[in-house]
N, C-alpha and C positions, 0 to 999 in steps of 0.2 A: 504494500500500500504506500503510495506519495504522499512525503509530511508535506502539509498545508499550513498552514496557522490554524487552524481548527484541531487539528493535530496536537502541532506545539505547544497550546490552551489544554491537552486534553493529558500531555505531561507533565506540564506543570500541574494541571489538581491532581495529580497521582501522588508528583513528591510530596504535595501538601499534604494529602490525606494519610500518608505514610509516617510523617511528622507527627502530625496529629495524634496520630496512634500511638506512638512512644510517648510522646509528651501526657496522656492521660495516663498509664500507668506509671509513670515516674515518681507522681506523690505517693503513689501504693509500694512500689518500690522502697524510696526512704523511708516510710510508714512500718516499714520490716526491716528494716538496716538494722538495728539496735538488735534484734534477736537474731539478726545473723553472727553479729557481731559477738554476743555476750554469751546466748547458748553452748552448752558444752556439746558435743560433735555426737553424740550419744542420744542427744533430744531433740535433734534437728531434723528428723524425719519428718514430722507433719507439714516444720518448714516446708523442705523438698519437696512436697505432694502439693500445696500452696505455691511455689514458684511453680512449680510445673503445669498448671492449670494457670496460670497468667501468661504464660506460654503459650500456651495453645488456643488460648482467649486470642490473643496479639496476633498467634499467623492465622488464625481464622476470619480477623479483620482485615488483614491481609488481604488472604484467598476471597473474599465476599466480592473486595474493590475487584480482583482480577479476574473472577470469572462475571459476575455481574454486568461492572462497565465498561473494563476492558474486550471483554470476551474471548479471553483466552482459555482454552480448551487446553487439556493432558489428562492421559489417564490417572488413576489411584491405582498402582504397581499390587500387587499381593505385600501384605505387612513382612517385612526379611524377618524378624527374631522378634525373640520375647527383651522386654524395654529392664527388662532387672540384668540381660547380658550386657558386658561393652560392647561397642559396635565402631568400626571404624571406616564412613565414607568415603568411598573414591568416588570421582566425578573430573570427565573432565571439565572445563572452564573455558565458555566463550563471550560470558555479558556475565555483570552485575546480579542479572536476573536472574543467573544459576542459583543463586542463597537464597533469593524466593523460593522456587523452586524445589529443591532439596527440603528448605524447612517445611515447605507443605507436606511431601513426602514422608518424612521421618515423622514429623508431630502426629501424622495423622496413623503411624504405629506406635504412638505413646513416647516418642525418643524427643529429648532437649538437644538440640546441636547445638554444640561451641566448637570452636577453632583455636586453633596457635595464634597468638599473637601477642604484639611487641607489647613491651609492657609500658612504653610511654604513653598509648591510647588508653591509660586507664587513668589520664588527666585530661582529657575532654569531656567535656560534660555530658551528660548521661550516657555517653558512651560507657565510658568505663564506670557508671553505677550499674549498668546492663550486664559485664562484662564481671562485676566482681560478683553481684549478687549468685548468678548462675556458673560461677566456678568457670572463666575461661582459663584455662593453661596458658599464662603469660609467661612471656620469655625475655629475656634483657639479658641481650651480649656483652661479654665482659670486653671494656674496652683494653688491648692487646694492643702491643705493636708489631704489625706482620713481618720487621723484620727480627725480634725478637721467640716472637710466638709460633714455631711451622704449621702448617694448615691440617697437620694429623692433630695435632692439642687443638687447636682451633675447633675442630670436627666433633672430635671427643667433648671437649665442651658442652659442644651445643645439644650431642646426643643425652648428656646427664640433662643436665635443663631439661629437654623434653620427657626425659624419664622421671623426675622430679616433681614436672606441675601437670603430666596426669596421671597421677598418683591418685587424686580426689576423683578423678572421671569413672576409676574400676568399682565405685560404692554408689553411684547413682546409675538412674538410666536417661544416661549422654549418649548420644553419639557424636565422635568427631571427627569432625571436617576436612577431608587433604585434597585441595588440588593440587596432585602431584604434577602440574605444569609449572606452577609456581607463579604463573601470570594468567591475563588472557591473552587467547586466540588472536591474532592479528597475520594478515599476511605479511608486515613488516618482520615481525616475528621468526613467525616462517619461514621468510627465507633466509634473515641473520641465523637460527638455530640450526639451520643444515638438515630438518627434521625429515627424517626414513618415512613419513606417517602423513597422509593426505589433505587431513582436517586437522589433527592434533599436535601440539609442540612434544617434544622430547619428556617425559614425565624425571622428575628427580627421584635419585633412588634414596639418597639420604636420608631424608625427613618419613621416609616413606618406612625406611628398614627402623628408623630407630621408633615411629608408634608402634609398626609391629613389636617388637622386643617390650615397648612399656606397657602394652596393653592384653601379654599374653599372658591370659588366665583361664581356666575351664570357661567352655560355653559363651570366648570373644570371637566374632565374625566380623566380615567385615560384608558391606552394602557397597557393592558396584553398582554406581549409578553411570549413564549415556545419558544426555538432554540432547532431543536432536527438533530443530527451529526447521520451521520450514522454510528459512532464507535466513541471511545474515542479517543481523541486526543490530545496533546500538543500544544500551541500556533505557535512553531518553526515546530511540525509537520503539523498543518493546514498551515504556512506560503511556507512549503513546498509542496504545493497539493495536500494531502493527506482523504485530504474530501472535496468529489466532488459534493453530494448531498446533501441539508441541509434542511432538514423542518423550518419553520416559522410558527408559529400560532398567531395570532392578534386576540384578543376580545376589542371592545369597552365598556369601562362600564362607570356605572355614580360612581362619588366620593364618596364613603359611607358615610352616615352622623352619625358619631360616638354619637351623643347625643342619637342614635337611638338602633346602632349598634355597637355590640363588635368586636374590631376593630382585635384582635387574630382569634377568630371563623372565620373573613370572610376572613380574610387572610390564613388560616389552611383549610379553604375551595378550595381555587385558588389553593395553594399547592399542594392538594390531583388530583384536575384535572393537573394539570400539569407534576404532576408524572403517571397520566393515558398516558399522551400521550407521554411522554420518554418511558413508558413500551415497546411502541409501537416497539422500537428498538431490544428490543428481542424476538418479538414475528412474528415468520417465518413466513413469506407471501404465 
């Protein structure tokens, strides 16, 4: 569909109404700060069962504005697991809109998504009251000097960190988040990454080997997600209505046990399937 100004009017009430929605639980948020804070880890259950229903309150406002006004269509996948397992998200990443997305997905099998992220975002305003109330795994690089520090300790580092801050993720029912792209999709992308893969950049194996390793415990899976758009689109252009059809594809799998398994190959495996089913897009019906 061609943006118009009718269009561009109709992305702007999107961000708005998306604003809107975090700004109205935000008092109910600090209004529980204090017994996040104070409660011993022991009594926080009911906590947890209360943010998580404000969660799914939130993407359900969501989902209303997007299939409502937007009209945007995707299926509801079969539920991957039971929400008291961890679960660890793969997806690849083309728009903003993929965390739409995905959280509709997951909330609507009982799962809280959080992500990795830096830990200065948890000084922007309600960002990081969103981020702390629901346990994101924050990370903060030790500042090293690269000629001091070689990039094995560097590495090593950042694998403890992330073994560290989800820690908290294996006692609720989280699932997180990897795009193991590490960016989005871009042809620019593309073709600076040299990438083997048609639709997909080169997936990282790093960040990818060390969740598995911290989140291996009885009964962790992990949710392979595809989003496949029926054209390329910008975030502002999906927030305009401009992709109205959206495939989803969900595979349940089990956590690979890396003592086993090369944790690259099996990742470079998923990959190749995934870029099977983006082909999908150009090949005329």
């Amino acid at each position: 569909m061609p943006m118009n100004w009718r269009r561009h009017l109709l992305a702007l009430a999107s961000i708005t109404y998306m604003t809107l929605n975090l700004l109205f639980w935000t008092p109910i948020l600090l209004a529980l700060l204090p017994f996040k804070l104070l409660l011993p880890e022991r009594w926080k259950a009911p906590l947890h069962r209360l943010l998580n229903a404000i969660y799914r309150c939130g993407v359900g406002v969501h989902d209303f504005w997007l299939r409502r006004v937007l009209r945007v269509r995707w299926p509801k996948p079969l539920k991957p697991g039971h929400p008291e397992h961890p679960c660890l998200v793969l997806c690849n990443h083309a728009s903003w809109a993929d965390a739409l997305l995905v959280q509709s997905v997951m909330a609507h099998a009982g799962y809280t998504i959080v992500a990795l992220s830096k830990r200065k975002l948890m000084y922007v305003p309600m960002l990081g009251l969103i981020f702390f109330m629901f346990d994101f795994p924050m990370l903060r690089r030790a500042k090293q000097n690269p000629k001091k520090a070689p990039p094995s300790s560097r590495v090593a580092s950042d694998v403890e960190r992330i073994r560290q801050t989800c820690a908290k993720v294996l006692n609720l029912p989280a699932a997180i988040l990897d795009f193991a792209e590490g960016t989005r999709w871009s042809p620019q992308k593309h073709v600076q990454s040299n990438s083997p893969f048609s639709n997909l950049l080169p997936p990282r194996i790093g960040g990818f080997s060390a969740l598995c390793q911290a989140l291996d415990t009885p009964g962790s899976f992990i949710a392979d997600i595809t989003i496949v758009y029926p054209h390329p689109c910008s975030f502002w252009e999906f927030l305009a209505g401009t992709a109205r059809n959206i495939e989803i594809d969900l595979q349940s799998l089990p956590l690979p046990d890396l003592s086993r398994i090369d944790a690259a190959a099996w990742l470079t495996e998923r990959w190749h399937r995934k870029d099977e089913l983006l082909n999908r897009r150009h090949t005329p019906s």
